[in-house]
PDB file of N, CA, C and O in Angstrom:
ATOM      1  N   UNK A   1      31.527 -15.050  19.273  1.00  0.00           N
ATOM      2  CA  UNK A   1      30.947 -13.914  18.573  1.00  0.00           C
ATOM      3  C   UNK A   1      30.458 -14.327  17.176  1.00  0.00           C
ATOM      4  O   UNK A   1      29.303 -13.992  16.912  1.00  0.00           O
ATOM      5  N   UNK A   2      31.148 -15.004  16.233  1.00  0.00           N
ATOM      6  CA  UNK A   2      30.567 -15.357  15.459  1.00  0.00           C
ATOM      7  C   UNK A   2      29.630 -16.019  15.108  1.00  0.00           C
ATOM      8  O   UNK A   2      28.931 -15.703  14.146  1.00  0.00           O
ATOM      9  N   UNK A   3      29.395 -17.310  15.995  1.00  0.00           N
ATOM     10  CA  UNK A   3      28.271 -17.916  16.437  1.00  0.00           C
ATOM     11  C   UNK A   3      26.874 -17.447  16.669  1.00  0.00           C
ATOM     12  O   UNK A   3      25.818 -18.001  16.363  1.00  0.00           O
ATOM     13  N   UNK A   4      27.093 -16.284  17.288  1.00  0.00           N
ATOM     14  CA  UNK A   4      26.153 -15.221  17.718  1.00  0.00           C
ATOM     15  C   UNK A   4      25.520 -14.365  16.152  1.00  0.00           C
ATOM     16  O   UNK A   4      24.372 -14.042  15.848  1.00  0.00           O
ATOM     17  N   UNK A   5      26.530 -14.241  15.576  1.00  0.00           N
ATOM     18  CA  UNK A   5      25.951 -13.620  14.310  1.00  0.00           C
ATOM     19  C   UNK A   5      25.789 -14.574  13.245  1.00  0.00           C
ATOM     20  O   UNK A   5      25.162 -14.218  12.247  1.00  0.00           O
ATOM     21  N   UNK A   6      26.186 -15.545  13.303  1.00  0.00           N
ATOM     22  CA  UNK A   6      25.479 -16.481  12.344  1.00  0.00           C
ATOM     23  C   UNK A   6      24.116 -17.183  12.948  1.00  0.00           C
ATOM     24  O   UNK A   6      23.372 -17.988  12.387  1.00  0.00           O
ATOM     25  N   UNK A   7      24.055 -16.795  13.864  1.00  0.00           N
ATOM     26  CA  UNK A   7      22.344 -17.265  14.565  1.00  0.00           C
ATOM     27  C   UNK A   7      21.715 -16.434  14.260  1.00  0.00           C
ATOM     28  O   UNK A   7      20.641 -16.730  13.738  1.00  0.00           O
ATOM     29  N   UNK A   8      22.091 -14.873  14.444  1.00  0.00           N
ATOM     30  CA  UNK A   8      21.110 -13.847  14.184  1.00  0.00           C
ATOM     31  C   UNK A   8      20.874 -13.253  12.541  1.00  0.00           C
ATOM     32  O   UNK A   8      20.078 -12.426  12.097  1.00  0.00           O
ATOM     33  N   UNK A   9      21.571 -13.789  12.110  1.00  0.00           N
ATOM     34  CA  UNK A   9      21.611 -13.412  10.631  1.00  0.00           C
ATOM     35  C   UNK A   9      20.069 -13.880   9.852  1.00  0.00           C
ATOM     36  O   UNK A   9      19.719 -13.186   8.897  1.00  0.00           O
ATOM     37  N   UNK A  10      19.430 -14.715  10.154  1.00  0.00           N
ATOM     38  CA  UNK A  10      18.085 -15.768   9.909  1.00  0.00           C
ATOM     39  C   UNK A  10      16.935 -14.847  10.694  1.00  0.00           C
ATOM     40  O   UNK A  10      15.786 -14.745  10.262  1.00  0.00           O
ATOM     41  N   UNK A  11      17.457 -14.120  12.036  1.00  0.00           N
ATOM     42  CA  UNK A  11      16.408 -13.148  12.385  1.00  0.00           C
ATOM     43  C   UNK A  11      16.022 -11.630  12.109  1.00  0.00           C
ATOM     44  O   UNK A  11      14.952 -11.050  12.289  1.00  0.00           O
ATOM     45  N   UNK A  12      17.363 -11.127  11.564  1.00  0.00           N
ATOM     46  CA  UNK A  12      17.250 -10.111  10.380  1.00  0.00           C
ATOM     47  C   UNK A  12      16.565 -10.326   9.489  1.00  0.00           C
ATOM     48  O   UNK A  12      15.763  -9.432   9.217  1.00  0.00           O
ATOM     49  N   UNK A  13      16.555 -11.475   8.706  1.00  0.00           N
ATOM     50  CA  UNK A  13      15.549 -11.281   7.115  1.00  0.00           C
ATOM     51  C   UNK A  13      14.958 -11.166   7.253  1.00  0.00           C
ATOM     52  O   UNK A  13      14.353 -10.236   6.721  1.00  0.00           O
ATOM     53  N   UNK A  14      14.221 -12.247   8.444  1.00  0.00           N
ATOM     54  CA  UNK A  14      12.459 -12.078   8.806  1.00  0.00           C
ATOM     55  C   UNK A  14      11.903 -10.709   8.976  1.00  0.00           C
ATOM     56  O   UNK A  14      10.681 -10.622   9.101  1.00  0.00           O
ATOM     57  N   UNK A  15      12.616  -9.640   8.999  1.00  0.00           N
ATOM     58  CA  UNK A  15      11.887  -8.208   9.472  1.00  0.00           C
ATOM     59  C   UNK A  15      12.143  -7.553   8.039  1.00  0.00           C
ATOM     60  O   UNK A  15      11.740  -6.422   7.766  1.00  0.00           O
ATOM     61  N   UNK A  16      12.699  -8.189   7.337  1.00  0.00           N
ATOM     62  CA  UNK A  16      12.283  -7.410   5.826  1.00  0.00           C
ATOM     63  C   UNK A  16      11.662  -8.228   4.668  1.00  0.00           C
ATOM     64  O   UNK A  16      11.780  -9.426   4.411  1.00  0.00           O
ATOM     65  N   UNK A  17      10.744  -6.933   3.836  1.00  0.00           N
ATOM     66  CA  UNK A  17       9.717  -7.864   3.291  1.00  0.00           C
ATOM     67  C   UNK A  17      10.162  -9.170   2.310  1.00  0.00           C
ATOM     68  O   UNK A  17      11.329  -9.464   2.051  1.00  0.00           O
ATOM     69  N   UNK A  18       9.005  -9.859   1.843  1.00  0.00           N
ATOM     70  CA  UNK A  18      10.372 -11.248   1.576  1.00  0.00           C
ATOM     71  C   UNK A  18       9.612 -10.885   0.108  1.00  0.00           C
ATOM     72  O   UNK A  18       8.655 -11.641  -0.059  1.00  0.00           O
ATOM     73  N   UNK A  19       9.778 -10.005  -0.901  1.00  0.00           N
ATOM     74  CA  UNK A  19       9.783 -10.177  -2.453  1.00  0.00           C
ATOM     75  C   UNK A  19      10.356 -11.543  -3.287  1.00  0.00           C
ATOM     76  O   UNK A  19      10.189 -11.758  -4.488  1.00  0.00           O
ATOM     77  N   UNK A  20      10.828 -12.108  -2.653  1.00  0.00           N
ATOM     78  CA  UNK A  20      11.328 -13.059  -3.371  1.00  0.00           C
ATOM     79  C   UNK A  20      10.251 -14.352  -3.665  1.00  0.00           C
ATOM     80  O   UNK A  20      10.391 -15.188  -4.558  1.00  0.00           O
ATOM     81  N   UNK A  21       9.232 -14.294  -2.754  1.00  0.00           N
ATOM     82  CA  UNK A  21       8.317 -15.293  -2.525  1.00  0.00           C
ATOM     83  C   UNK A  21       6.722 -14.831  -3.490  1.00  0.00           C
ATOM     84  O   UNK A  21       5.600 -15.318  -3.348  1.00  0.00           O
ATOM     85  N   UNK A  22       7.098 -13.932  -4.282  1.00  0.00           N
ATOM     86  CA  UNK A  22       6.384 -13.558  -5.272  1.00  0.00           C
ATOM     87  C   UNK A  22       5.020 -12.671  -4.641  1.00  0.00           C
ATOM     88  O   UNK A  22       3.923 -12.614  -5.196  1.00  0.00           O
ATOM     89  N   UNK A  23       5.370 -12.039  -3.407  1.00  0.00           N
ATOM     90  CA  UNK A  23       4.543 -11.480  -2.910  1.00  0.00           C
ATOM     91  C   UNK A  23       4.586  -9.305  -3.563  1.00  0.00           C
ATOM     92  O   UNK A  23       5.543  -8.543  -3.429  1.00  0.00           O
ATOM     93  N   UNK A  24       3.511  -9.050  -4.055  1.00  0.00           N
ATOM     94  CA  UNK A  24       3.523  -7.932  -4.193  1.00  0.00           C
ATOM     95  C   UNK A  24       4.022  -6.570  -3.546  1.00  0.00           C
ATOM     96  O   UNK A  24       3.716  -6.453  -2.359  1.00  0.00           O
ATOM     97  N   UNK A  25       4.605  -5.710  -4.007  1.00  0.00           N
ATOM     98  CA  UNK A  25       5.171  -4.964  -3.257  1.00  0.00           C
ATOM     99  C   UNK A  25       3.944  -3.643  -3.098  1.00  0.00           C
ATOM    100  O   UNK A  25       3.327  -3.277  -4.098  1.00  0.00           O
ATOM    101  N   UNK A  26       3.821  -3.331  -2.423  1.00  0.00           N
ATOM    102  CA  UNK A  26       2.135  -1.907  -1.757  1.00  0.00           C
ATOM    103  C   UNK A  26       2.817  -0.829  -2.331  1.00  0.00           C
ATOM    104  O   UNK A  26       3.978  -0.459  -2.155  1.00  0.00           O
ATOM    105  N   UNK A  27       1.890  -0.357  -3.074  1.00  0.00           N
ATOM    106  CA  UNK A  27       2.622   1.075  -4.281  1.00  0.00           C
ATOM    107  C   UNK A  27       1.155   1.728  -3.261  1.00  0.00           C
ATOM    108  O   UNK A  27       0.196   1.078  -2.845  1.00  0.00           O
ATOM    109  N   UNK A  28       1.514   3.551  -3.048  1.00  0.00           N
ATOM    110  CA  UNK A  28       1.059   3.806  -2.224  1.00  0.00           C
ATOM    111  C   UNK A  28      -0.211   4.515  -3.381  1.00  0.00           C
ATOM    112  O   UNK A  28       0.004   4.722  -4.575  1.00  0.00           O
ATOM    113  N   UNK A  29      -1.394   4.769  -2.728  1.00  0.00           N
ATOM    114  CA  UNK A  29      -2.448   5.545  -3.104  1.00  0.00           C
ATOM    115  C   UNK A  29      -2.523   6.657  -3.718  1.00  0.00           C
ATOM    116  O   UNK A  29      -1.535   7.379  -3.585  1.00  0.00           O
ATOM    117  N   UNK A  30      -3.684   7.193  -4.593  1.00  0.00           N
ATOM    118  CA  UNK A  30      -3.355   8.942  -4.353  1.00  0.00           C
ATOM    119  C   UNK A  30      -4.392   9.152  -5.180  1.00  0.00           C
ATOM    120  O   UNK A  30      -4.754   8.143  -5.786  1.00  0.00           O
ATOM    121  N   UNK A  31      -5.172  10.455  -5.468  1.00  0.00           N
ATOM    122  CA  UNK A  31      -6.039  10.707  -6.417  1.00  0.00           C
ATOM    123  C   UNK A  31      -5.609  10.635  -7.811  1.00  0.00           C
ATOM    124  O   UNK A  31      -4.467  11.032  -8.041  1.00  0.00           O
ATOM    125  N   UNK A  32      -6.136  10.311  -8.535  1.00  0.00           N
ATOM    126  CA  UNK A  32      -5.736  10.587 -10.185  1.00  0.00           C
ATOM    127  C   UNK A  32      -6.120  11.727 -10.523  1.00  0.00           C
ATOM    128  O   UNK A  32      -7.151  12.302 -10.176  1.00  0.00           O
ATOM    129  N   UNK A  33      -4.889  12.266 -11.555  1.00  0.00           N
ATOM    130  CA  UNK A  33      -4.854  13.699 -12.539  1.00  0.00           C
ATOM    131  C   UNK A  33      -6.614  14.350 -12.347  1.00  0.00           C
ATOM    132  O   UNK A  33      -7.078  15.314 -11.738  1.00  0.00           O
ATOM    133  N   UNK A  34      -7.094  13.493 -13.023  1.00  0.00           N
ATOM    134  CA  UNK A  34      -8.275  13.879 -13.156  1.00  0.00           C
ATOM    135  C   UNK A  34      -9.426  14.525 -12.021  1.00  0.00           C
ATOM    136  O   UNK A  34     -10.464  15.134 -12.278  1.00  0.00           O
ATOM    137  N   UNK A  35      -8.883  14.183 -10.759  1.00  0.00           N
ATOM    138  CA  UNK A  35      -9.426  14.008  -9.399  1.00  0.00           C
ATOM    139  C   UNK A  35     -10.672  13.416  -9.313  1.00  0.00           C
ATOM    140  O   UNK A  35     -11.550  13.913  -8.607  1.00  0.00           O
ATOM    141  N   UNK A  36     -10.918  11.966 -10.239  1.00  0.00           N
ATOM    142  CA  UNK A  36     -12.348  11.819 -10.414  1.00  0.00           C
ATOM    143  C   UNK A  36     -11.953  10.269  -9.444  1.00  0.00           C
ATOM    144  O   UNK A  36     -12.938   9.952  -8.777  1.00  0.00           O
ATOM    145  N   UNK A  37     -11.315   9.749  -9.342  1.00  0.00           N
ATOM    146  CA  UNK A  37     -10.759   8.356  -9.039  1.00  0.00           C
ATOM    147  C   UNK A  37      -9.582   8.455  -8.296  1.00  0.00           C
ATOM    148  O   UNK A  37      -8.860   9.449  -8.369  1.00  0.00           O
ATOM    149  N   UNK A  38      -9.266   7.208  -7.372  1.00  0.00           N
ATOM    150  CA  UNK A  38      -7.932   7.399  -7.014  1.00  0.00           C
ATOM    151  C   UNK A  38      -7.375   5.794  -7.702  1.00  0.00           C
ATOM    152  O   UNK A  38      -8.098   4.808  -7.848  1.00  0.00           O
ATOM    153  N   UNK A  39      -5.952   5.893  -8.037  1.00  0.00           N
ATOM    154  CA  UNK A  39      -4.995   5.465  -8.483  1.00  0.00           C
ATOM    155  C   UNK A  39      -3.699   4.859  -7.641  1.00  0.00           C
ATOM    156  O   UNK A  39      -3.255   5.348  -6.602  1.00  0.00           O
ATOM    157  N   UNK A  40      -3.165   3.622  -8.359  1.00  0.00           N
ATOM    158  CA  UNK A  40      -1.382   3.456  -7.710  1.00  0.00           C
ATOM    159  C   UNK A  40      -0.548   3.866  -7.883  1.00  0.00           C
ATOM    160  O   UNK A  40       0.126   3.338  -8.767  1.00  0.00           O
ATOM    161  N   UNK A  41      -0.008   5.036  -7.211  1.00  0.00           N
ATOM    162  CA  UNK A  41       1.145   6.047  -7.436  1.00  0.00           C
ATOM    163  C   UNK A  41       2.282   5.380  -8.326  1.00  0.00           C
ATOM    164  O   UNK A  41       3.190   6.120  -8.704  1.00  0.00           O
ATOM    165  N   UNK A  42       2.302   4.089  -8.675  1.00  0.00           N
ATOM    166  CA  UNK A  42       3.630   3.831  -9.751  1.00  0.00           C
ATOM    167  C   UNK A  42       2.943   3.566 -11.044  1.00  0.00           C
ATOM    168  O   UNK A  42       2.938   4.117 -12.145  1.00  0.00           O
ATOM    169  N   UNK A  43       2.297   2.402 -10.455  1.00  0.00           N
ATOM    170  CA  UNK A  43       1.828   1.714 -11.545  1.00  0.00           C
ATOM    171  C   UNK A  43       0.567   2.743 -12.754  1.00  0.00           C
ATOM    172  O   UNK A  43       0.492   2.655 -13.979  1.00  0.00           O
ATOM    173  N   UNK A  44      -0.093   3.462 -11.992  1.00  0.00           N
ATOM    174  CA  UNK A  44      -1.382   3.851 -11.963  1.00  0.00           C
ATOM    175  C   UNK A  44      -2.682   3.428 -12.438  1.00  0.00           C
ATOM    176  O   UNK A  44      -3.544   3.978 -13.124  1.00  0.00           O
ATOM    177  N   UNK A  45      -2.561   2.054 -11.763  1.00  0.00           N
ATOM    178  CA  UNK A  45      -3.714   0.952 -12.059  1.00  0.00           C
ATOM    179  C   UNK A  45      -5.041   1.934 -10.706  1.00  0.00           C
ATOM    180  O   UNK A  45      -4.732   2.667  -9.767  1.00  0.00           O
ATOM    181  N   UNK A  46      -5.922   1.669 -11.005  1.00  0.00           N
ATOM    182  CA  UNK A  46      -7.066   2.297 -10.528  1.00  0.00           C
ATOM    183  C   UNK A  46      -7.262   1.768  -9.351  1.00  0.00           C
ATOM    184  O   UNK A  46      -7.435   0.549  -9.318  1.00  0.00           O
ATOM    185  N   UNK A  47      -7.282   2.399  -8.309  1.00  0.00           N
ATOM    186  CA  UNK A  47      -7.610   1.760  -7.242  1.00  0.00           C
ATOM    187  C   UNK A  47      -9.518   2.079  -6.619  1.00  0.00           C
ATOM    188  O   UNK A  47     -10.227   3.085  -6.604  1.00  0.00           O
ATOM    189  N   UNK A  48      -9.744   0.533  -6.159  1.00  0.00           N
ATOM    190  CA  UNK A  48     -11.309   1.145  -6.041  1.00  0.00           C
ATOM    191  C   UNK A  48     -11.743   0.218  -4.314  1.00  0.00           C
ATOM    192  O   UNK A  48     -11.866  -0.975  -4.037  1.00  0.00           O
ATOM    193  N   UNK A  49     -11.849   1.373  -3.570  1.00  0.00           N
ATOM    194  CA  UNK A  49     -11.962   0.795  -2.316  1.00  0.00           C
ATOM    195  C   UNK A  49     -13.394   0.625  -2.363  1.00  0.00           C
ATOM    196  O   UNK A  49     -14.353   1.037  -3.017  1.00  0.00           O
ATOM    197  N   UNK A  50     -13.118  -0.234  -1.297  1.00  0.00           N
ATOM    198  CA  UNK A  50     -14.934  -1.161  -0.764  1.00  0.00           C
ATOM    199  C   UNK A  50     -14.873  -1.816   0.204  1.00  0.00           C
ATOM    200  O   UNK A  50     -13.956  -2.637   0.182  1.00  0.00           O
ATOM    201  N   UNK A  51     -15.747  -1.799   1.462  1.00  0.00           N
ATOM    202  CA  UNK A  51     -15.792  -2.651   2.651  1.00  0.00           C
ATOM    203  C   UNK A  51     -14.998  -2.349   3.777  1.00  0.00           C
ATOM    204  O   UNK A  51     -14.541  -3.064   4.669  1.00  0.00           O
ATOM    205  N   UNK A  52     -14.900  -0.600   3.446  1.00  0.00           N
ATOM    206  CA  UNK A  52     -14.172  -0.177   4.757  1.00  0.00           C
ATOM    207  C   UNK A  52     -15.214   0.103   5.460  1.00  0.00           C
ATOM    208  O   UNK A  52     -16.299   0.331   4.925  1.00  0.00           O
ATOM    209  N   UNK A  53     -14.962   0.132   7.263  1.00  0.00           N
ATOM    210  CA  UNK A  53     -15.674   0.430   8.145  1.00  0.00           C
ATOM    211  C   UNK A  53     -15.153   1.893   8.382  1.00  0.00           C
ATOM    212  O   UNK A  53     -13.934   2.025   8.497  1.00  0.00           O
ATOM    213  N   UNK A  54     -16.077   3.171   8.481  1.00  0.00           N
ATOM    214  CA  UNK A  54     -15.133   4.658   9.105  1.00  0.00           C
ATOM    215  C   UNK A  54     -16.361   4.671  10.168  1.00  0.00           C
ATOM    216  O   UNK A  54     -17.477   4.288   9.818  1.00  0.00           O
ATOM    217  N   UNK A  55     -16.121   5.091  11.367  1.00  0.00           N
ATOM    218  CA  UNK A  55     -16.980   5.536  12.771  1.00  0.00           C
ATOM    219  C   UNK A  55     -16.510   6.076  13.342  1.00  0.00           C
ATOM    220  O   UNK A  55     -15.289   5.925  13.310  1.00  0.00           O
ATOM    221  N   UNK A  56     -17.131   7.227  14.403  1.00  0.00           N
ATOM    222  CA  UNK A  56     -16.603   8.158  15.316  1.00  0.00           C
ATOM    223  C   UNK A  56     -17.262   7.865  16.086  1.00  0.00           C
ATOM    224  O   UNK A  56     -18.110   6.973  16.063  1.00  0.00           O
ATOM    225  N   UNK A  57     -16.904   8.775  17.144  1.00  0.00           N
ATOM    226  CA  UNK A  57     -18.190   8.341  18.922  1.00  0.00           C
ATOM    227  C   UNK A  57     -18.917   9.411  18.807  1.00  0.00           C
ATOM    228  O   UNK A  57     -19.132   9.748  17.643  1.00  0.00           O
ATOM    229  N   UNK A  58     -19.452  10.177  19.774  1.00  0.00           N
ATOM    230  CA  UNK A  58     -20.318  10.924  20.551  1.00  0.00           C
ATOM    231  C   UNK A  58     -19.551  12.275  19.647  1.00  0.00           C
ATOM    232  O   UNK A  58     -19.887  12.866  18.621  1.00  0.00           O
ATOM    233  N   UNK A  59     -18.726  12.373  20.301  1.00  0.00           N
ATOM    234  CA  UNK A  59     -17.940  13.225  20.397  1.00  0.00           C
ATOM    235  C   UNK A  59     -16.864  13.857  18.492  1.00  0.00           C
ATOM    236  O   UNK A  59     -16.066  14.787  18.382  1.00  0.00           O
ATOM    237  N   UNK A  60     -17.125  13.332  17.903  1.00  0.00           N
ATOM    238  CA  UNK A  60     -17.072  13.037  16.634  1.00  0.00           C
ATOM    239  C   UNK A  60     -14.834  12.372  16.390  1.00  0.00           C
ATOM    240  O   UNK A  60     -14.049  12.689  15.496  1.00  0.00           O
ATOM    241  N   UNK A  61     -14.676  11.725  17.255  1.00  0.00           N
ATOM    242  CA  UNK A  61     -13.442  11.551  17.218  1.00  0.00           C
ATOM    243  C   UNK A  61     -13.630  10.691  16.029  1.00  0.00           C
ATOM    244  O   UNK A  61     -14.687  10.153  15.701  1.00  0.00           O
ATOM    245  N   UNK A  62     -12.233  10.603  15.277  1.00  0.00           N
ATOM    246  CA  UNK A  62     -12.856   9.266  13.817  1.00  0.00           C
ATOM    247  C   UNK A  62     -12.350   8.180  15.013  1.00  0.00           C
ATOM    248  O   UNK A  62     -11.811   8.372  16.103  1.00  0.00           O
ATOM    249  N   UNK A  63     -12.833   6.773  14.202  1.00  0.00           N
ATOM    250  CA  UNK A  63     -11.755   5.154  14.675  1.00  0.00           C
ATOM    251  C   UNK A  63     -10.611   5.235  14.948  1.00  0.00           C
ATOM    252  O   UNK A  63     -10.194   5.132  16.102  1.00  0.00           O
ATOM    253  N   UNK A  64      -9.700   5.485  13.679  1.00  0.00           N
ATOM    254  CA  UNK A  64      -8.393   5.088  14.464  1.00  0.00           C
ATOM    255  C   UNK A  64      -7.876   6.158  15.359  1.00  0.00           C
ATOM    256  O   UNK A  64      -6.649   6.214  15.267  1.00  0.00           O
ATOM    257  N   UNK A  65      -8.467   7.201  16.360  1.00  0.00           N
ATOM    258  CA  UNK A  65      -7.876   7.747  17.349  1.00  0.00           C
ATOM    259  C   UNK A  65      -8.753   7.420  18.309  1.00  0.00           C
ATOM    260  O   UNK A  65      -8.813   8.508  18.883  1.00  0.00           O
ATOM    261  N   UNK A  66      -9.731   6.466  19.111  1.00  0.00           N
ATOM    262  CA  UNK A  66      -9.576   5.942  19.901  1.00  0.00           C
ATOM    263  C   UNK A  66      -9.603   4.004  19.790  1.00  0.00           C
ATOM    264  O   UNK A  66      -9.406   3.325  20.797  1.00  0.00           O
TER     265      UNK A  66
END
């Protein structure tokens, strides 16, 4: 049994994010006060999207539902 959990102990970390490797942590989106811009809900550094694809079909479904 122990064997067993000292093997699996190395496959737990892998499923949580690894901050330690100086990788940024994703602060989530949102409009700013102002509603002119959207912003990073902690930080509130400006966020400015570009180079998204949005499409629907025929039928006006958006992308990510089919």
């Amino acid at each position: 049994m122990v064997v067993f959990v000292w093997l699996l102990t190395p496959a737990l970390g892998w499923t949580q994010p690894d901050i330690r490797a100086g990788k940024p942590v994703l602060e989530f989106i949102r409009v700013s006060p102002d509603g002119r811009r959207f912003v990073q809900s902690g930080s509130g550094a400006e966020f400015r999207p570009w180079g998204f694809n949005y499409d629907h079909d025929a039928t006006n479904r958006l992308l990510e539902t089919y």
